[in-house]
N, C-alpha and C positions, 0 to 999 in steps of 0.2 A: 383498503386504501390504494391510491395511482402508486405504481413501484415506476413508473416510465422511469428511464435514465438516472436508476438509483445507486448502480454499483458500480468503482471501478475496478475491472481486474487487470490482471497478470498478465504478456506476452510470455510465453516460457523461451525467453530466451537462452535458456541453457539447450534446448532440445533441439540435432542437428537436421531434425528433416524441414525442409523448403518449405511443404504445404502443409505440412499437418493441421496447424492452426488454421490455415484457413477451411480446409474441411470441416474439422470440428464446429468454427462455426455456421459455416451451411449447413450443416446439417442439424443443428440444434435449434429446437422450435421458436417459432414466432415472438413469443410471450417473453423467453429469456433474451432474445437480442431487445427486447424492448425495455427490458431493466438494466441494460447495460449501457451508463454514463460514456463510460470512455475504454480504452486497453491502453496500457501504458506498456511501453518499452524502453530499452536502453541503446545507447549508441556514443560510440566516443569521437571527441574532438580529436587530430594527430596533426602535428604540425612540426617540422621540422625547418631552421634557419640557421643561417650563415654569419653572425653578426659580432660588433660589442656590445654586451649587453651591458645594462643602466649599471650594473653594480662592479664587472667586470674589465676592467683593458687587455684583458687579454683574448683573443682570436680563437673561437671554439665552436665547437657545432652544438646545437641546441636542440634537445626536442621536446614537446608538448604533447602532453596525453592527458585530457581533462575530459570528462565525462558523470560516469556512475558508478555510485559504492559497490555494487553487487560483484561488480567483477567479471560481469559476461552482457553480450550486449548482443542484437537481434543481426540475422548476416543483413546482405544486401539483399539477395531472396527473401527472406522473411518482412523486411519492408516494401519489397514490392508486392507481397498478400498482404500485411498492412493496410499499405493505401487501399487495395481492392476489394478487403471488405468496408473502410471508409465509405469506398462509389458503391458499391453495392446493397449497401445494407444500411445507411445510412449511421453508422455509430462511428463516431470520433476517437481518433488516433493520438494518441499523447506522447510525445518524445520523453524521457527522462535525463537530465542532467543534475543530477542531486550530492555532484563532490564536494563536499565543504571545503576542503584545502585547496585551496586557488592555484594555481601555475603563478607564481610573479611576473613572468612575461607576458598574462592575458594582458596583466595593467602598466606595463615597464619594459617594452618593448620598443628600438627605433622606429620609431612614422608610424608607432600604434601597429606596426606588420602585422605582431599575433592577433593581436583583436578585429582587426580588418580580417583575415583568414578566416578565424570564428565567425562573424558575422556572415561574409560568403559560404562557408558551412552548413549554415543556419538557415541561410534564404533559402539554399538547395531544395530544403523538405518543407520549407513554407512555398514556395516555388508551384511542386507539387501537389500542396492542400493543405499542408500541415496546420491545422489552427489550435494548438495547445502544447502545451510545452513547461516542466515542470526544472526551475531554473535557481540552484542554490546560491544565487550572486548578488548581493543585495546591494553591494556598489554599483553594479553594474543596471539596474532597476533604478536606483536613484539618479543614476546621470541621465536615462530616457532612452539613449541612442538605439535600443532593443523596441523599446514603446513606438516610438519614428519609423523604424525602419520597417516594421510588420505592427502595421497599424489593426488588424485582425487577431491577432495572436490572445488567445490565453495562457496567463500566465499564473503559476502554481510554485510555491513556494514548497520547501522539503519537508515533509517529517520531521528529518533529522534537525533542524532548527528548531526544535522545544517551544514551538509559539503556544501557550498555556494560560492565557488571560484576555478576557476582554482587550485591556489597553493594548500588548501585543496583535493581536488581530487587526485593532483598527490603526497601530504602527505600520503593521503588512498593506493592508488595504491603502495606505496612503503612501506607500513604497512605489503604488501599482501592481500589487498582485492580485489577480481576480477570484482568485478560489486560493481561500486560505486552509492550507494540511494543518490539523491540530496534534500537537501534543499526545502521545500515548496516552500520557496521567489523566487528561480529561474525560477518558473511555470510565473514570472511576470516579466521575467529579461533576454529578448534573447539576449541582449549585452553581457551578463555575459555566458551564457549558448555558445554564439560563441567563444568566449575567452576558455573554457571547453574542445569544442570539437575540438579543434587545438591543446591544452595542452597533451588530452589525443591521437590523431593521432601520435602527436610527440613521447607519449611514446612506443607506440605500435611498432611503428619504430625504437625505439632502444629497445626493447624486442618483437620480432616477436614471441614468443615460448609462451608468456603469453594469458591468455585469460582474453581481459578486456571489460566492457559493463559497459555503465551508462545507470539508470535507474530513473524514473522522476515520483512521486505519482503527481495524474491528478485527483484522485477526492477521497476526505475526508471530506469537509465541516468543517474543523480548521481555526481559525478566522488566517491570518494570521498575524504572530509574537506576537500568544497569550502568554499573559504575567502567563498564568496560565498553561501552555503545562508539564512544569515539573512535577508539583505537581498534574496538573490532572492525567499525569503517573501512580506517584508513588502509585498513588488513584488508579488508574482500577485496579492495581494487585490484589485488596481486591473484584473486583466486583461482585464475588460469594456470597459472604458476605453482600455487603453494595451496592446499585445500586449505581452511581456516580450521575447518573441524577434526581435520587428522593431524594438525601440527599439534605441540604443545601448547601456542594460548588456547587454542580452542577445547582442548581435552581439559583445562582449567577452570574454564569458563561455562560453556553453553552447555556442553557437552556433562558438564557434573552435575547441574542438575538437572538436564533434562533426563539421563539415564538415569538417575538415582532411583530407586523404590518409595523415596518422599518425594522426591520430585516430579516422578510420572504423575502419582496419586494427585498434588497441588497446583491443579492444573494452573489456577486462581492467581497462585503466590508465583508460579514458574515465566508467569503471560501476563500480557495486559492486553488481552484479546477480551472482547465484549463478553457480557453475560447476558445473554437473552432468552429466559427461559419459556415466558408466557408468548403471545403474540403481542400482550397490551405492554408489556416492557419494552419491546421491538419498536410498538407506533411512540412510544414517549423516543425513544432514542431520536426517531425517524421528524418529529415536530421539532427538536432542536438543529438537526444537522443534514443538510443537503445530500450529499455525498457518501457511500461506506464503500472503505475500498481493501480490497485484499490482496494479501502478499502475495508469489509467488512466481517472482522470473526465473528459480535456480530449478522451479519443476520440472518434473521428466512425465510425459504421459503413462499411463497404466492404463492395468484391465486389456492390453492389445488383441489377446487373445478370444475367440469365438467367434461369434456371427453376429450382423449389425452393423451399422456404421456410429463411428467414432464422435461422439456429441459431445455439447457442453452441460452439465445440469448441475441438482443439486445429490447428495447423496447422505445418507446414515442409515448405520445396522450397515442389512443387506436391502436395504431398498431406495430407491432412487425417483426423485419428481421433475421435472421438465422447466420450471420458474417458480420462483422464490412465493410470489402471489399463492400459489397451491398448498405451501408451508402455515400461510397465514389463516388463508380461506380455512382449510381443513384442519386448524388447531395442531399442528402436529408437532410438539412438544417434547424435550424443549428446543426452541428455536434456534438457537447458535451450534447443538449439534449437528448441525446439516452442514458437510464440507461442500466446498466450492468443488469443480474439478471435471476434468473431460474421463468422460467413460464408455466402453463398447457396449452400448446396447441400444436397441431400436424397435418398436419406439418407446419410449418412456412409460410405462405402464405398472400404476399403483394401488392399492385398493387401500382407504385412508384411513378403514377400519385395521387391515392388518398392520399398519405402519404404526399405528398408536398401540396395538397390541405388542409389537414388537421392541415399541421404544419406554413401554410404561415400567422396565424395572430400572430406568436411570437413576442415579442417585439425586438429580437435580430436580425429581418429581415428590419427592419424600418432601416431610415437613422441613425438616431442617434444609435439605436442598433450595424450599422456597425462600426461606430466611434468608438463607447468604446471597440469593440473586438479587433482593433488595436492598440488605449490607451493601452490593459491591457497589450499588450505583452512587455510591455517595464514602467509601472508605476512605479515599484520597491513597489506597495501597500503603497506610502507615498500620502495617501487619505487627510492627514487634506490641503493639498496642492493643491487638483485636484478637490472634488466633483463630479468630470462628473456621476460617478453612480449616485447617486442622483439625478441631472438634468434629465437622461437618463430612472431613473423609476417615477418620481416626487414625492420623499419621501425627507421629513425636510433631511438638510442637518446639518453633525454627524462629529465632527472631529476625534473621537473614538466611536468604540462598545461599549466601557466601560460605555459612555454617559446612554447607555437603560437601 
């Protein structure tokens, strides 16, 4: 099947060198920039004023820092490679603004100051090319003044807004968001996600002129329906400051069970990261949703070491293929263990028989492996009901994470 502009990934913007990303991707072959949808990054709003503010009489200085959950945002060097492999390479560049908690002064500000500021922000990187832009403001979508003013722009609604239903989607799509993020849950929920892609066919159908694309995060490693998603949020924004995962919520939280000895083992119950073990699970996934897009802007590059230059591809075990299409082509199973990721070797060279020979003692190849891949696509993740994970790796059976 065309993989053209299927994936979107990660800027690593945690990682302080200038160019690296942009090496990596020159130097990574033809076929992989061609499955790549967009790169997404982060970048904060800052804005400081002088004023009374709406709720205030008193005289004080104000500042504004609105942006993205993660916590680290790309320098100013790293969007100038950005854009350059935008002109070069032709793959599109995706800003990230994904803070749920609003600033009050975006919308309660005298003579609108802060959101005038924003919006001159905004134009800067539209200015420059910027046509996409991933924007968690949904007042600010329904008033238009964003639509108006970057009449080009794609616009991409959060993740972290739980949009998980048809009716939801076609809410977003009438907000004006072009490309609706679904829902972790629905990575477990192809009843729901067909129900989606009939909702949004229909819309498209009566707005032929619109450009709409759903899009589906496939691998994050978020427990799903963690009870703690908000507030770990509202937590990364400090990350520069405070690590999330060395504090104590974090040692509470992610950190329990992702180290546990149940929890490493559950991958299933730990994630709501895709299961795609066959290639034909992949192309179902791949008929209902436009878009898969992977975590990863807290990444640090690896592998530095040897000889080569520094690529982007795909990898599992010890072996590594060059675009996702060569996964598919060559059966090489299962599917979803192939990490995303930049690696030192050049050039990508695989032999499709050793790669199956080396990947055939997975657990997800056994019969019961095949079972639970088709369990998951339809589980809805209500595990205190099912266990088959558990059965399926032989770990104590957990009717919550929260349990470890």
């Amino acid at each position: 099947m065309d993989l053209n502009k299927r994936f979107s990934i990660a800027h690593f913007d945690s990682w302080p060198g200038a160019d690296t990303y942009y090496d990596v991707i020159q130097n990574s072959t033809p076929g992989f920039r061609h499955e790549i949808y967009d790169i997404y990054f982060g970048k904060m709003f800052r804005y400081r004023y002088h004023e009374n503010e709406v709720y205030d009489s008193h005289q004080r200085l104000h500042e504004v820092n609105y942006g993205n959950v993660m916590g680290v945002e790309a320098t100013d060097a790293q969007v100038d490679n950005l854009f350059r492999i935008q002109r070069e390479f032709g793959i599109d560049i995706s800003l990230t603004i994904n803070q749920l908690n609003i600033p009050i002064e975006l919308f309660y500000s005298k003579n609108d100051k802060v959101v005038r500021a924003f919006i001159e922000w905004l134009g800067a990187f539209y200015q420059r090319g910027l046509r996409s832009c991933t924007l968690a403001n949904n007042h600010m979508m329904r008033i238009g003044v964003l639509q108006r003013q970057f009449p080009e722009m794609k616009w991409k609604n959060t993740v972290n807004q739980q949009v998980a239903t048809a009716q939801q989607v076609l809410d977003y799509l009438h907000l004006g968001y072009n490309v609706v993020q679904l829902d972790r849950s629905l990575n477990r929920n192809l009843i729901e996600l067909r129900r989606i892609k009939d909702a949004v066919e229909n819309f498209k159908t009566r707005h032929p002129d619109k450009y709409v694309k759903t899009c589906m995060l496939v691998m994050e490693d978020c427990l799903p329906f963690c009870p703690f998603k908000r507030e770990h949020d509202d937590l990364q924004i400090y990350h520069k400051k405070v690590n999330y995962w060395l504090s104590a919520p974090g040692e509470s939280t992610c950190d329990r069970w992702r180290n546990s000895a149940t929890g490493k083992s559950l991958t299933p119950r730990s994630g709501t990261n895709c299961v795609w073990v066959s290639p034909s699970t992949f192309k179902e996934y791949a008929e209902l949703v436009d878009i898969f897009k992977f975590s990863g802007r807290l990444t640090a590059f690896t592998r530095l070491e040897g000889e080569g230059s520094l690529q982007y591809g795909w990898s599992a075990k010890d072996n590594a293929v060059s675009c996702f299409s060569e996964i598919l082509e060559n059966n090489l199973a299962p599917v979803s263990g192939w990490a995303l990721g930049a690696f030192k070797m050049a050039p990508f060279e695989h032999d499709p028989d050793k790669i199956r020979e080396d990947l055939r003692d997975s657990i997800w190849l056994t019969e019961n492996g095949l079972k639970l891949e088709q369990t998951l696509k339809n589980c809805r993740n209500q595990c205190y009901a099912c266990h088959m994970c558990e059965r399926t790796f032989g770990s104590p059976q957990v009717d919550s994470m929260i349990e470890l």
